[in-house]
N, C-alpha and C positions, 0 to 999 in steps of 0.2 A: 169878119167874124166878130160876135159881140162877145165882150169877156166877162163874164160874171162871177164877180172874185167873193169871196168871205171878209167878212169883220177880220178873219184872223188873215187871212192870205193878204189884203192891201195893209194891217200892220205892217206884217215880217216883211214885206216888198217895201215898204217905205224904211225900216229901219236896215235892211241889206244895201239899201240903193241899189233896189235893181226897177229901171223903167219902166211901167206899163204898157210902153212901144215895145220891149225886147220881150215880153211875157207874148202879147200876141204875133209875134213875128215867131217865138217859138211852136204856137199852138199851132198856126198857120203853115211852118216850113219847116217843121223839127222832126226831129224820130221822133218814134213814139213806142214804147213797151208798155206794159200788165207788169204792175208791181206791188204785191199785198192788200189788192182786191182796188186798185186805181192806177190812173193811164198815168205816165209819167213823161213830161216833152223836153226834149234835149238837142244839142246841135252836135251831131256827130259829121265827122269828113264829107261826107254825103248831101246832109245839110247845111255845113257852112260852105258849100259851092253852089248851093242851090240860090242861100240867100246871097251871098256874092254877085251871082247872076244877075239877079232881080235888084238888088239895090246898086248896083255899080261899085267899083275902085275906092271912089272918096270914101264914101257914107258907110260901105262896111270896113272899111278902115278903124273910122269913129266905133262904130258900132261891133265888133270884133272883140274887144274886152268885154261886153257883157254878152257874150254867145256861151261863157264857162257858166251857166247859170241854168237851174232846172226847173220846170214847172210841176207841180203837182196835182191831177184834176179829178174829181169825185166821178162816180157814174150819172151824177145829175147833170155833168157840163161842168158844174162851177170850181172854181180855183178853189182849190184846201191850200199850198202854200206855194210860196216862191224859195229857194236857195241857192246857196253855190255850192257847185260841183267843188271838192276837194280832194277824192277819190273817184277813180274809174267806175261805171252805173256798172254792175254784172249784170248780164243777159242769164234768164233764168233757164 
């Protein structure tokens, strides 16, 4: 999947430190909800076993702290922002 992020979304991903690896691994294997008119990607239980699967023991070990981290994506595809989850997402 190609990610097409914004001026502002690979900002705030750079100053969060959150990887450009874990943004598409979320796009790729994360939930996904409709949140104030844009899809929002996340790793809920579901999906952090999915990517567990798929990347193996080691590597989402490593990979495992940055799973608390959300995506935010426009109805064009492209990334509007990256952050960290510090509160539970509500399901609408």
């Amino acid at each position: 999947m190609d990610i097409v992020e914004t001026r502002h979304a690979s900002v705030r991903r750079q100053q969060r430190a959150i990887p450009a690896f874990v943004v598409g691994l979320l796009m790729d294997q994360g939930a996904c909800m409709r949140h104030q008119g844009a899809e929002v990607y996340y790793a809920d239980k579901a999906a952090r076993r999915r990517i567990r699967r798929s990347l193996g023991c080691r590597i989402h070990a490593i990979v495992e702290t940055y799973l608390d981290a959300y995506v935010v994506c426009g109805d064009d595809g492209h990334v509007v922002t990256t952050a960290w989850r510090t509160q539970r997402l509500r399901k609408p």
